[in-house]
C-alpha positions as CSV (number, residue, x, y, z in Angstrom):
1,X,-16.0,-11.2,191.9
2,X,-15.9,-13.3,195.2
3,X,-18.2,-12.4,197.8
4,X,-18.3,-14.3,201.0
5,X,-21.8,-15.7,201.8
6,X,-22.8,-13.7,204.5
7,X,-24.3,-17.1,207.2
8,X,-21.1,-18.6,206.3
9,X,-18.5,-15.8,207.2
10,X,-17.6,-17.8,210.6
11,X,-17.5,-21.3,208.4
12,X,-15.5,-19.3,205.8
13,X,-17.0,-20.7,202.7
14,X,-16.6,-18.4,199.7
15,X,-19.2,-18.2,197.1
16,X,-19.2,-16.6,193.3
17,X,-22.5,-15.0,192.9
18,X,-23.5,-13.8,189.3
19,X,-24.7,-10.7,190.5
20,X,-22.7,-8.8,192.4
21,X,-25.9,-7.1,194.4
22,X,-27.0,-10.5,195.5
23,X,-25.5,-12.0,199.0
24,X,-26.0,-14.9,201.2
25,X,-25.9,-18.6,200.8
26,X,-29.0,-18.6,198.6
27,X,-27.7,-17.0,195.7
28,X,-24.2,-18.4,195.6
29,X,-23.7,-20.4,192.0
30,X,-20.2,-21.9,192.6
31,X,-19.3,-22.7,196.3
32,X,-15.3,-23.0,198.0
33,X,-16.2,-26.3,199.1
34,X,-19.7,-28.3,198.0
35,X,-22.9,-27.0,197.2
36,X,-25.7,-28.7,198.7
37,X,-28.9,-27.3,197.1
38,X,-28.5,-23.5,196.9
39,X,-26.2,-23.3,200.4
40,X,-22.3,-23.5,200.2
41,X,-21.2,-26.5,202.9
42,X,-17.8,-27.3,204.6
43,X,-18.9,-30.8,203.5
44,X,-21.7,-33.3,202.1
45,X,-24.2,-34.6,204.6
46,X,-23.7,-37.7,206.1
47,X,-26.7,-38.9,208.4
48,X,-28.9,-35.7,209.2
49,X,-32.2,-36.8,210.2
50,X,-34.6,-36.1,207.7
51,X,-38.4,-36.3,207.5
52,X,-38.8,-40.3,207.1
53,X,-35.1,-41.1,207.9
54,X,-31.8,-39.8,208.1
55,X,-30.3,-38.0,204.7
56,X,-26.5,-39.0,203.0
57,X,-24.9,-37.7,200.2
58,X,-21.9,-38.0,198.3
59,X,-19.7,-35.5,196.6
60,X,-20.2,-35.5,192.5
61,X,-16.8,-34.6,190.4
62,X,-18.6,-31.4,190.2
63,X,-18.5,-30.9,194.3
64,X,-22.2,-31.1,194.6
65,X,-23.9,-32.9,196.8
66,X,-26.4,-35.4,195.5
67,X,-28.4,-38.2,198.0
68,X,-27.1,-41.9,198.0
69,X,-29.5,-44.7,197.0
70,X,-32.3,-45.1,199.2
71,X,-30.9,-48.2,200.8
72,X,-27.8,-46.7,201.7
73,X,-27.5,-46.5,205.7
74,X,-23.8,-45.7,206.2
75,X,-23.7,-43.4,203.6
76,X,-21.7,-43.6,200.3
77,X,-19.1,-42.7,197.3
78,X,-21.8,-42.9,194.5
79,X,-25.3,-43.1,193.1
80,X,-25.7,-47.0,193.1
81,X,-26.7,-49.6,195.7
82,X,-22.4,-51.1,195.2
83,X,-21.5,-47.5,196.1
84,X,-23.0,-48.0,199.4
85,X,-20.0,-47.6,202.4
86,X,-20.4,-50.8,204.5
87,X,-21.9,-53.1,201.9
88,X,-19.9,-56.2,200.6
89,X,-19.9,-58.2,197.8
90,X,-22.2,-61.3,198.7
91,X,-21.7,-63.2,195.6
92,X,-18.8,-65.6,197.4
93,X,-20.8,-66.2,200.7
94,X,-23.8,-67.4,198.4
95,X,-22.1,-69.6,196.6
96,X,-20.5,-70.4,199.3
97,X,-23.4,-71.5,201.6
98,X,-24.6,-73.0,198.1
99,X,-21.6,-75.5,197.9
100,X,-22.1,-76.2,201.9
101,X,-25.7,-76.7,201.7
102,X,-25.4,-79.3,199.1
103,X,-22.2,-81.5,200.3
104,X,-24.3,-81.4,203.3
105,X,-27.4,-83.0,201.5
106,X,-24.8,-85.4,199.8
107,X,-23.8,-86.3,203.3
108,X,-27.2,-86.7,204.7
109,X,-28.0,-88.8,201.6
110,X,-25.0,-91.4,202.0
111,X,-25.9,-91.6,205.6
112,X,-29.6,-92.5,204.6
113,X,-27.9,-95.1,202.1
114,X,-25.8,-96.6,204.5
115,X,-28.7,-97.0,207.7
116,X,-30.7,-98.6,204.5
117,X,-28.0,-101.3,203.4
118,X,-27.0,-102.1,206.8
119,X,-30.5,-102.8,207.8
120,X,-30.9,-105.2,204.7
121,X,-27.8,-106.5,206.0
122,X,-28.8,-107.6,209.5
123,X,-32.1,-108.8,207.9
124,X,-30.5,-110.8,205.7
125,X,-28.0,-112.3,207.9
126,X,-31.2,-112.8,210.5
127,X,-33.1,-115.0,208.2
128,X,-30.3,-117.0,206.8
129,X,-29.5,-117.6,210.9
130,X,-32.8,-118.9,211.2
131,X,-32.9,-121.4,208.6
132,X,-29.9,-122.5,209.6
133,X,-31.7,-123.4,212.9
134,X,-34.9,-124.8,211.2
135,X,-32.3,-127.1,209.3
136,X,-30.4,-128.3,212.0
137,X,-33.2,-129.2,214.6
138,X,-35.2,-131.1,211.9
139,X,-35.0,-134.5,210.3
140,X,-31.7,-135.1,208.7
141,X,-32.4,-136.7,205.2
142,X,-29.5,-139.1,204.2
143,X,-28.3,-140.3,200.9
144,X,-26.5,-142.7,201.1
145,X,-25.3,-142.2,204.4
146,X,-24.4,-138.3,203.0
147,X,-26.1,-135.6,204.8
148,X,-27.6,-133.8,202.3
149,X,-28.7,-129.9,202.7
150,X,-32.1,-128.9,203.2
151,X,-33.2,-125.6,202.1
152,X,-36.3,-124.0,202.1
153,X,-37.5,-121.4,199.8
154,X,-39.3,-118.3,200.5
């Protein structure tokens, strides 16, 4: 026997009540649309406010309404944190930012390598400039009439 929950009528959500004595959206067992609870609803909620924060649910195969994960702030399809509407799979930006963080340390470190060989470099070239000097502007040994290198050894 159908019986229409009597708050509903205006809605016009039709309940199947075991017994037929029993009315009104606290004793329907099968609703027209969902069933949140004991009431017949048009459809699941999706961000009441509740005591702490606001309340989403989704639809079971079933048409009950059952409460998304905790985390869920949009609402969602499903029981699980993935079933979350407005959450994306992070894995590729993590390993994205994973791959950029570390060419970015290679880069830094063949920078560093660079500054450090460069720097030997000019040092090198600096001291072999100044010998050169020390050479030239002191005596010049001869051999034979040959001038002969000097070098000094540090």
């Amino acid at each position: 026997m159908v019986i229409v929950c009597t708050e509903e009528v205006a809605a016009g959500v039709l309940c199947l009540s075991p017994p037929p004595t029993l009315q009104g959206p606290d004793h329907c067992a099968k609703c027209a649309h969902f069933k949140d609870g004991p009431n017949c609803v048009d459809k699941c909620p999706d961000g009441l406010q509740g005591a702490h924060s606001f309340i989403f649910k989704y639809a079971e195969a079933n048409n009950e309404c059952r409460p998304c994960h905790v985390n869920c702030t949009q609402g969602c399809v499903g029981p699980r944190i993935q079933d979350c509407v407005g959450m994306i799979d992070r894995t590729p930006l993590i390993a994205a930012g994973v791959i950029g963080g570390l060419f970015v340390v290679v880069i830094v470190a063949l920078g560093v390598a660079v500054y450090v060989r460069r720097k030997s470099i000019k040092k090198k070239r600096a001291l072999r400039r100044f010998l050169e000097t020390e050479v030239s502007e002191g005596p010049e040994p001869r051999h034979r009439g040959v001038r002969l290198p000097v070098y000094r050894v540090l």
